[in-house]
C-alpha positions as CSV (number, residue, x, y, z in Angstrom):
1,X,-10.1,-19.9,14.6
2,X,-13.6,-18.6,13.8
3,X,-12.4,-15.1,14.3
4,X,-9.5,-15.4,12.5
5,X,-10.9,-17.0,9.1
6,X,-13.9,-13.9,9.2
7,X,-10.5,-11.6,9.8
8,X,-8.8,-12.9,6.6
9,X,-12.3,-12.4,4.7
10,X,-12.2,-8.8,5.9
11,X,-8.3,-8.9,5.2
12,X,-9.7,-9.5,1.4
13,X,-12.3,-7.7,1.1
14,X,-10.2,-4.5,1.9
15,X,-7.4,-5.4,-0.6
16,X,-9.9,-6.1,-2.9
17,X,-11.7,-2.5,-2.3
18,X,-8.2,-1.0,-2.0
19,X,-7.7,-2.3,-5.7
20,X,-10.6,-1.2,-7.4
21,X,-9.7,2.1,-6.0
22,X,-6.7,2.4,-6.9
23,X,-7.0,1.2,-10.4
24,X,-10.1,3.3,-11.1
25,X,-8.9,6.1,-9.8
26,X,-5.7,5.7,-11.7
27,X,-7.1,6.0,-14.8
28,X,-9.2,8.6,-14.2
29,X,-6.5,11.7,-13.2
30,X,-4.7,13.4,-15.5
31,X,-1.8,13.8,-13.0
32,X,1.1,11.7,-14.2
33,X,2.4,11.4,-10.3
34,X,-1.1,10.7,-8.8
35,X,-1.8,8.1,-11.5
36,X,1.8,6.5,-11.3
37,X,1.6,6.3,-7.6
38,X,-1.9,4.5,-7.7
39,X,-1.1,2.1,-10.4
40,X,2.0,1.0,-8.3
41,X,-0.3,0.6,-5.5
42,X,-3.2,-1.3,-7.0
43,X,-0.2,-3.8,-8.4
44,X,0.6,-4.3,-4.9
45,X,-2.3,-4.6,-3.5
46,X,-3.0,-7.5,-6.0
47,X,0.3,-9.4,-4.2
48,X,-1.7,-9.0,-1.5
49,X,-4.7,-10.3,-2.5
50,X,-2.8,-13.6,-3.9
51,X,-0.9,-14.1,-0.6
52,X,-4.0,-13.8,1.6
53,X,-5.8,-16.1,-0.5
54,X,-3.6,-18.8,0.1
55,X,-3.8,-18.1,3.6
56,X,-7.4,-18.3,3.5
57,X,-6.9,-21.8,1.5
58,X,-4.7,-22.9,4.3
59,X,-7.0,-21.8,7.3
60,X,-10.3,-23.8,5.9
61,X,-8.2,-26.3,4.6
62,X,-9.0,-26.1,1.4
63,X,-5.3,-26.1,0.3
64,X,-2.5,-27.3,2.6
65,X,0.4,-24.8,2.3
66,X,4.0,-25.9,2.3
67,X,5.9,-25.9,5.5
68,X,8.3,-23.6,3.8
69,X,5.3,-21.0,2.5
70,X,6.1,-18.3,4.8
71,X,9.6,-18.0,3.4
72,X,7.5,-17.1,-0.2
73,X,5.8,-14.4,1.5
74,X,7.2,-11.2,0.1
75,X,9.2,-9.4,3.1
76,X,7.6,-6.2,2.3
77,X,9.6,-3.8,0.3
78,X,11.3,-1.2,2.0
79,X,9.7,2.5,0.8
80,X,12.4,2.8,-1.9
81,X,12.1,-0.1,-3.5
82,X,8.0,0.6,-3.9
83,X,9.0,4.2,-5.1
84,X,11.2,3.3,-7.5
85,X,8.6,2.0,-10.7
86,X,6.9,5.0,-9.7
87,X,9.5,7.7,-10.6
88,X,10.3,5.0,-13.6
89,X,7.0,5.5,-15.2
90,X,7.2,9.7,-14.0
91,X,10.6,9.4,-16.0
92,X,9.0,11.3,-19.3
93,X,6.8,13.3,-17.3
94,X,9.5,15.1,-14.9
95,X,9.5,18.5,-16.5
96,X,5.9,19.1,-16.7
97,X,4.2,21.2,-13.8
98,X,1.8,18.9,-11.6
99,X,-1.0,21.1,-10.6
100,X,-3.3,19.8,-7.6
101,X,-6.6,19.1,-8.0
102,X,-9.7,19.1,-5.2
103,X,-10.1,15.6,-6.5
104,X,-6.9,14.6,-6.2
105,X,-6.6,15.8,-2.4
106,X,-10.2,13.6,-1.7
107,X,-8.6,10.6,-3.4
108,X,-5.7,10.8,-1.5
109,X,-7.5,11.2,2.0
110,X,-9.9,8.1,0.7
111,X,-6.6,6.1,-0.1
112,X,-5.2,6.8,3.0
113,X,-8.1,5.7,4.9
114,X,-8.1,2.9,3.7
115,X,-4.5,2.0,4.0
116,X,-4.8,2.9,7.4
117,X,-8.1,0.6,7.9
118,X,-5.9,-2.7,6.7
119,X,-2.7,-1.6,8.8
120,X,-5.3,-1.4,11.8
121,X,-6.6,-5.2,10.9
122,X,-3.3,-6.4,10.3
123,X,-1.9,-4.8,13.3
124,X,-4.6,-6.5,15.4
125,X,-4.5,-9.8,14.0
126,X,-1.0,-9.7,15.1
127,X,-1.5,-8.9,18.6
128,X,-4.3,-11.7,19.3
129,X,-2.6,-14.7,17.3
130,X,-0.9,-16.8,18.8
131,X,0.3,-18.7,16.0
132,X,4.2,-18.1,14.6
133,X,3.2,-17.9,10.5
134,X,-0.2,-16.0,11.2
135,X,2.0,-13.3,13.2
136,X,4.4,-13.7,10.8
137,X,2.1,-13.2,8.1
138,X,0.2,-10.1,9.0
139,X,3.2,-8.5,10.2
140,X,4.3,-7.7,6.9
141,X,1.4,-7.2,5.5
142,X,0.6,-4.3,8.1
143,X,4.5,-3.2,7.5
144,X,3.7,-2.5,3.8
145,X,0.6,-1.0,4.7
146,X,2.1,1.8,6.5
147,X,4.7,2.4,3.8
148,X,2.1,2.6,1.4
149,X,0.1,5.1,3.7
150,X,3.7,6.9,3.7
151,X,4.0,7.0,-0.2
152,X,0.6,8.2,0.0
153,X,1.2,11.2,2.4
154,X,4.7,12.2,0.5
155,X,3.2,12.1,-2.8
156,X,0.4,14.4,-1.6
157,X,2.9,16.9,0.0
158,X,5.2,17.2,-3.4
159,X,1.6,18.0,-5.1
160,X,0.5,20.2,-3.0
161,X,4.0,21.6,-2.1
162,X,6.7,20.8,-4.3
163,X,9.6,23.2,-3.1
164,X,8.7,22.3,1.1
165,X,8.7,18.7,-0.3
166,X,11.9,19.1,-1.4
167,X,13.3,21.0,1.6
168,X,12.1,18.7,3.6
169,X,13.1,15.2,1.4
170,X,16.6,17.3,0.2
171,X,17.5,18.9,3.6
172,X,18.3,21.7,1.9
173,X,20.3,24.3,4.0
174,X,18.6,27.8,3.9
175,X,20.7,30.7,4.8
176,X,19.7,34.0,5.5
C-alpha cells in the first residue's frame, strides 16, 4: 500500500508537470496547431489530475469513494474524440501555412517524454496491483496516455511534413 500511495503522488506530480507544460507552452507558440493541440492536452491532463486526486483521497482515507466511482472514471477517449476540439479551434486557421519551428520540434520531443514517462507509471502500477479498481484505474489512465503521445507524434509529422502526413493519414494512391 506504501508503494502504491508514493506511486499516485508521482502519478500527480507528473500530471501536474505535464499541465504546466502544456499550458505554458501553449501560449507561447505562434502555431495555431501546436498551440491547439497543447491546450486540448493541458485540459486533459487537468481530468486527470481531479480523478487521481480522489484516488489519492480514497487510498489514505481521507475521502471514502462510492462503490460505484469507477464507473465515473472517464473510459479514455478514443484518438478521435481527443482530436476533434483540436481541428474545432484550427477551424479559422486551416488555410494558413504552418511553418515548423526548432522550438516547436523540442517542445514536442519534451511533451512526448513526458507522456511516455506517465504511460510507463501507469503501465506498471497496473502490472503489480492486485486490486480490480486500482487496475482498472490506471489502465485508462495509461490508455489515454499513449493516445496522447499519438496526437503528439501525428501533429509533429503534419508540421514537419504536411503532404507525407497526408499520404500517409489519406492513403492516397500514387501512380506513376
Amino acid at each position: 500500500m506504501k508503494d502504491l500511495i508514493a506511486d499516485t503522488k508521482l502519478a500527480l506530480e507528473l500530471e501536474n508537470k505535464g499541465y504546466d507544460f502544456y499550458a505554458q507552452t501553449a501560449a507561447k507558440t505562434n502555431n495555431p496547431l501546436a498551440a491547439s493541440t497543447l491546450q486540448s492536452l493541458a485540459d486533459r491532463e487537468l481530468v486527470h489530475i481531479e480523478k487521481i486526486k480522489e484516488f489519492y483521497q480514497q487510498l489514505t482515507s481521507e475521502k471514502k469513494l462510492p462503490s460505484d466511482w469507477l464507473k465515473n472514471v472517464e473510459v479514455s477517449p478514443k484518438k478521435e474524440e481527443l482530436l476533434r476540439p483540436i481541428l474545432l479551434k484550427l477551424k479559422a486557421s486551416l488555410d494558413k501555412e504552418f511553418k515548423t519551428e526548432q522550438d516547436i520540434n523540442e517542445a514536442y520531443k519534451i511533451a512526448e517524454g513526458l507522456e511516455t514517462d506517465s504511460y510507463n507509471l501507469y503501465s506498471r502500477i497496473t502490472k503489480e496491483s492486485q486490486d480490480k479498481i486500482t487496475k482498472k484505474f490506471f489502465a485508462a489512465l495509461a490508455k489515454e496516455e499513449q493516445e496522447h503521445y499519438e496526437i503528439l507524434d501525428d501533429t509533429l509529422q503534419y508540421l514537419n511534413n504536411p503532404s507525407d502526413w497526408f499520404k500517409k493519414e489519406e492513403r492516397w494512391i500514387v501512380e506513376g
